[in-house]
N, C-alpha and C positions, 0 to 999 in steps of 0.2 A: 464626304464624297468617297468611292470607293476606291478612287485612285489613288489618293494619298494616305495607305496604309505602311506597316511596316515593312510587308514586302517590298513596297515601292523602294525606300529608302534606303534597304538593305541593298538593293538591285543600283541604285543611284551610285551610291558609295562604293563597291563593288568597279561598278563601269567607270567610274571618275577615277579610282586609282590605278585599275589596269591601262587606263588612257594614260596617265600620270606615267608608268613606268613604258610604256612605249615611246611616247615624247625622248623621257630622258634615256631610252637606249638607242635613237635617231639622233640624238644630239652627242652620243658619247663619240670620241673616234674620229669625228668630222665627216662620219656615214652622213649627214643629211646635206653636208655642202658637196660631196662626192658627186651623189643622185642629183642634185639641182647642175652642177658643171656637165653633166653625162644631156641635161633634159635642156638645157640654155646654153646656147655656145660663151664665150666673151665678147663683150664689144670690143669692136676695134674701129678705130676712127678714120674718117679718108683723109688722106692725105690732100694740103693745102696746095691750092693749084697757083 
């Protein structure tokens, strides 16, 4: 097939690692729970009547 040549897999490997160091620069710091508390408040429970 001509999809699965070298280029493909140089291009795979490539994008799978730059994904790879993105992850791990959202997860550094606690940047990715920052952005989730900014986009989702906390629950908060009602009070028992």
């Amino acid at each position: 097939m001509g999809l699965l040549k070298t280029d493909f897999y140089r291009f795979f490997t490539i994008g799978f690692a730059a994904g790879a160091l993105i992850v791990v620069a959202t997860m550094d710091n606690n940047v990715g729970s920052e952005i989730a508390n900014n986009v989702v408040p906390a629950a908060e429970a009602q009070p028992a009547q």
